[in-house]
Steps between C-alpha positions, in 0.01 A plus 500: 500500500363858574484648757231783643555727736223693597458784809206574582175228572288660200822398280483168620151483470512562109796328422284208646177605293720513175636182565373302761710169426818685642664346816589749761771508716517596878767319680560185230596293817200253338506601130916431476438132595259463259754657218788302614350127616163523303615612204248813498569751182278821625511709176437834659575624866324758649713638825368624819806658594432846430117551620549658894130437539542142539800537726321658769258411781262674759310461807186689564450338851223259379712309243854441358546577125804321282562573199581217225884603473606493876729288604511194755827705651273829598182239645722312775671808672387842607156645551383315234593148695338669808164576331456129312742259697372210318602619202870614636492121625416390178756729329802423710454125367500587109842364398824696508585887556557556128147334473288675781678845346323437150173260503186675576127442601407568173700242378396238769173597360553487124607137521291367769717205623298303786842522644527864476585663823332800543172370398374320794513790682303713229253214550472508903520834456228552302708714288331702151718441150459863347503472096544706211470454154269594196401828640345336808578436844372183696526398874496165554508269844809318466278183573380555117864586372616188494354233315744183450843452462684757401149691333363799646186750415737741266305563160738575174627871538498498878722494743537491913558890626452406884380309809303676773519234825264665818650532775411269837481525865671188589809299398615343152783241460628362186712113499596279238693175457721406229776251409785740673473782737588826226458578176254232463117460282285407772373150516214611714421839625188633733425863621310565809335855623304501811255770494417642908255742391274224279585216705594315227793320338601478138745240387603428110785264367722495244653208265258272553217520284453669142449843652547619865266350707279630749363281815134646546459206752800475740427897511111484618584195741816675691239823500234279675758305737715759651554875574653634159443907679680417850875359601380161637639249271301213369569156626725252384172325376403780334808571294533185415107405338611878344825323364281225375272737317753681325665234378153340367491802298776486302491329142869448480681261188824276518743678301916530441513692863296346741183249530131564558534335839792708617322830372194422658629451867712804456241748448310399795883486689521879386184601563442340858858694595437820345166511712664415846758794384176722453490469873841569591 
């Protein structure tokens, strides 16, 4: 097949524009299973190898910007674990080494797996997808990114050039479950940040509905039943009508790797421990 290399974003960008039904190519830690198990025959790669600019990431002291091409291995250690340690929680549970060292958030994005690790935290987050493409840019909320399984907001002839995640005055935990303790899809997944400064709490969970899921309700009823700003943890009531609610709003499916059932408890599981660790 062939094979592009380009450098620089604006290369990218036209390569795209001449030819927008090319596949690109960040880590291939999703793409590869797809050529060897699916039998997927991409007739044209387009690399991200070569362009720095989506290598890199900032801070500006509002918000954390990633660009498409960095890896899982640079998120869950360092000062860029310290600034987003959802995401380095998230990060640390993407498969193997050799895996972490090449799949990106980019790529996470690009195939939008419910299952996809980094994403519930984008989504608690309230992270912005950054695109380019066509001689435009467009900002979008990742809560309009992703709209089914594996389908995103991408138009032909664009493509993901970063995620810009605020920053918060509180604590963020990520947990999943799967069918072994490493290298492991999760079966269920839930990320929880507890904003002081708001006095509010986000929660959004992963693998068990079409897209990741946000629970508007459990969110407004902790807010209105306990002290989301102080260090006095909420009651064992509490957590567990919060458990309840989060597990009420998951839409999970039976499939080869777990049941509905099992999914459904185990979000609220997750989520009712990561907010007594909030406290901690």
């Amino acid at each position: 097949m062939t094979v592009l290399a380009p450098r620089t974003v604006d290369e990218l960008e036209r390569i795209l524009a001449d030819s927008p039904d090319h596949t690109i190519l960040s880590g291939g830690t999703d793409l590869m299973v797809e050529v060897n198990l699916h039998g997927r025959r991409p007739t044209a790669i387009v690399s991200l190898r070569s362009v720095e600019e989506l290598h890199a990431w900032t801070f500006d002291h509002e918000r954390v910007t990633i660009g498409a091409a960095v890896p899982y291995a640079t998120m869950e250690v360092g000062e860029l674990a310290g600034l987003v340690p959802a995401l380095a929680q998230a990060a640390r549970t993407v498969g193997s080494p050799q895996i972490r060292a090449a799949g990106t958030l980019g790529g996470n994005l690009g195939t939008c797996s419910p299952a996809g690790d980094g994403l519930p935290v984008l989504s608690a987050l309230e992270a912005t997808v950054h695109i380019r493409g066509n001689g435009d840019r467009r900002d979008v909320p990742f809560a309009d990114f992703m709209v089914g399984v594996k389908r995103n907001a991408l138009r032909a002839g664009e493509f993901v050039h970063s995620v810009s995640i605020p920053r918060v005055d509180g604590w963020q935990g990520y947990a999943k479950v799967g069918t072994r303790n490493a290298m492991v899809i999760a079966n269920a997944s839930t990320c929880l940040v507890r904003d002081r400064s708001a006095g509010r709490v986000r929660v959004a969970l992963g693998a068990v509905g079409p897209t990741i899921l946000r629970c508007p309700e459990a969110e407004s009823w902790l807010a209105a039943n306990s002290d989301l700003r102080g260090n006095t943890p909420p009651s064992a009531d509490v957590r567990a009508e919060f458990s309840r609610l989060v597990s009420q709003a998951s839409r999970p499916i039976d499939d080869h790797r777990s049941t509905a059932e099992y999914r459904r408890h185990a979000v609220g599981v997750l989520a009712r421990r990561l907010l007594e660790r909030s406290y901690q």
